[in-house]
N, C-alpha and C positions, 0 to 999 in steps of 0.2 A: 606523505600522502599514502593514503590505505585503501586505494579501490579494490574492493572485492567482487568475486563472480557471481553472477545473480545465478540461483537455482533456477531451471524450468520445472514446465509441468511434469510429472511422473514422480519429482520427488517428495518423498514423504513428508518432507518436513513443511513444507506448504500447506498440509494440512493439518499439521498441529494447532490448535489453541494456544496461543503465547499464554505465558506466565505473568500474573501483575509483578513489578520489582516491587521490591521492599530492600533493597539494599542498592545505596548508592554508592561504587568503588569506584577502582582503578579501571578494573574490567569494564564494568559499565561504559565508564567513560572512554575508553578507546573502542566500545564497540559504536555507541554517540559519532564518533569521530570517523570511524567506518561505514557508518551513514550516510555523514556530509559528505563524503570523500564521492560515495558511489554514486550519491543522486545527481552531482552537481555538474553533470553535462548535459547538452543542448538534446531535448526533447525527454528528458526525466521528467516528472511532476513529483513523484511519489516514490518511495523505498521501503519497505519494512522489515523488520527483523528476520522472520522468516527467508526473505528473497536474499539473504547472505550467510542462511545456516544458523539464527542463533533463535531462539525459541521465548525471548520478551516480550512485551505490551510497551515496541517503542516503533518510531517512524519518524523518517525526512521527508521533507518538501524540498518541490524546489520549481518555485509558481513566482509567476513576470522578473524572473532575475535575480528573486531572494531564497536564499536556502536557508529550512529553521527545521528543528525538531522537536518532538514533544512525546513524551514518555506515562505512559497510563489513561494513553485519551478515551474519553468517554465522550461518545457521539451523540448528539440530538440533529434530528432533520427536519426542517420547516417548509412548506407547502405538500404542491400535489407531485407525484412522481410524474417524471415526462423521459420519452428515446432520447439516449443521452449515447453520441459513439465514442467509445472507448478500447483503450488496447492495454496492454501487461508486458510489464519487461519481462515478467514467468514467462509469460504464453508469447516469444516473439511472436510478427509480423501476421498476428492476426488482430481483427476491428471489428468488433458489432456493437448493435446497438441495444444499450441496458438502460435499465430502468433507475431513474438517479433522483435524489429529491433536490430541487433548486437551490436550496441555500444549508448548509450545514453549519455546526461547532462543536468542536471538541474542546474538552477543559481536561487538563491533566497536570502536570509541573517538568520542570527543567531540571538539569542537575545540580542545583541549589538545593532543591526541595521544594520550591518556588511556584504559584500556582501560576499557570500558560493557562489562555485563551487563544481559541485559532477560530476564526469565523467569516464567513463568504458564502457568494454565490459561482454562479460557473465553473471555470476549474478549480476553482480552492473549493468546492463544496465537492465536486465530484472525487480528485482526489481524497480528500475528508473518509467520504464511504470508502472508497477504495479499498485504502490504507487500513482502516478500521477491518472494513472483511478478508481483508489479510491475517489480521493479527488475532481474528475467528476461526482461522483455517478454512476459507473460504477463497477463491478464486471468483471471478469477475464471470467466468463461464459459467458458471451455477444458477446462473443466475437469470439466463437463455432460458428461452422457450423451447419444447421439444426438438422442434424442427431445426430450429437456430443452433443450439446444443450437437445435434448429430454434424450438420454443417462443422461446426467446428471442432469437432472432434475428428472426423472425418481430413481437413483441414490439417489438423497435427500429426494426424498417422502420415502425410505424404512430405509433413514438413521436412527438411532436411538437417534440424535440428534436435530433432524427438528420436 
C-alpha cells in the first residue's frame, strides 16, 4: 500500500495544469496505484494527481464504497448550476458552498488504453467537477464569490495547518 501526503494550499503544484499522458508505463501505473491507495479512506470522494505531487490528467474516486480511476477525463455538465457544499482534502477543514452542475461525465480510458465512462448525479457529478478543476489547476476556492473567497482565505491564514 502507497498512501501518499496530499499537498495543501500554498503549494505550487496545485496550480499546475496536468499534462494529458500519452504514455502508459510502469510509472504510470504505480502512480494509478497511489491513487487508489490514497483515496480509499472513509470521507475521500476524490484525489488527483496534483494533490500527491505529480503533474497528470488522472484521478480517483472513491463514491458509495467503490474506488475507480480514470485518466484523461474530459468533463461534460448537464443541467442548471445549484449551492452545492463542498470541502478539499488541499484546503482541510474548510466547507462552502460552490456552484456545481447536477449531473456530470467524464470519458477518458484505463490503463489498457481502454475507453472509461464515469457519469452521475450528486456526489459522483460533484466530485467529476471537482477532480476535473484539479487537474486545470484550479482549487474549489476560486471559485467563491468575493466575500466567500476572503472568508476563506481569511480561514486558512489562522488555520493551523497553512
Amino acid at each position: 500500500m502507497a498512501v501518499r501526503e496530499i499537498r495543501v494550499f500554498g503549494d505550487p503544484v496545485l496550480r499546475r495544469v496536468c499534462d494529458t499522458i500519452t504514455k502508459i508505463d510502469d510509472g504510470l501505473r504505480q502512480h494509478v496505484t497511489d491513487l487508489l491507495d490514497t483515496v480509499a479512506f472513509d470521507g475521500r470522494a476524490g484525489l488527483a494527481s496534483t494533490q500527491i505531487g505529480h503533474n497528470v490528467r488522472a484521478f480517483s474516486l472513491h463514491i458509495d464504497g467503490k474506488v475507480s480511476y480514470i485518466l484523461n477525463p474530459e468533463l461534460e455538465v448537464f443541467g442548471e448550476p445549484v449551492p452545492t457544499g463542498e470541502g478539499c482534502l488541499s484546503v482541510p477543514d474548510l466547507w462552502f458552498q460552490v456552484q456545481r452542475y447536477p449531473k456530470a461525465r467524464v470519458t477518458g480510458i484505463d490503463l489498457n488504453g481502454n475507453k472509461v465512462v464515469i457519469a452521475g448525479e450528486g456526489l459522483l457529478a460533484q466530485a467529476l467537477q471537482h477532480e476535473c478543476d484539479h487537474l486545470d489547476g484550479k482549487l474549489y476556492i476560486q471559485r467563491l464569490d468575493a466575500a466567500q473567497r476572503k472568508q476563506a482565505m481569511k480561514q486558512i491564514r489562522e488555520s493551523a495547518w497553512f
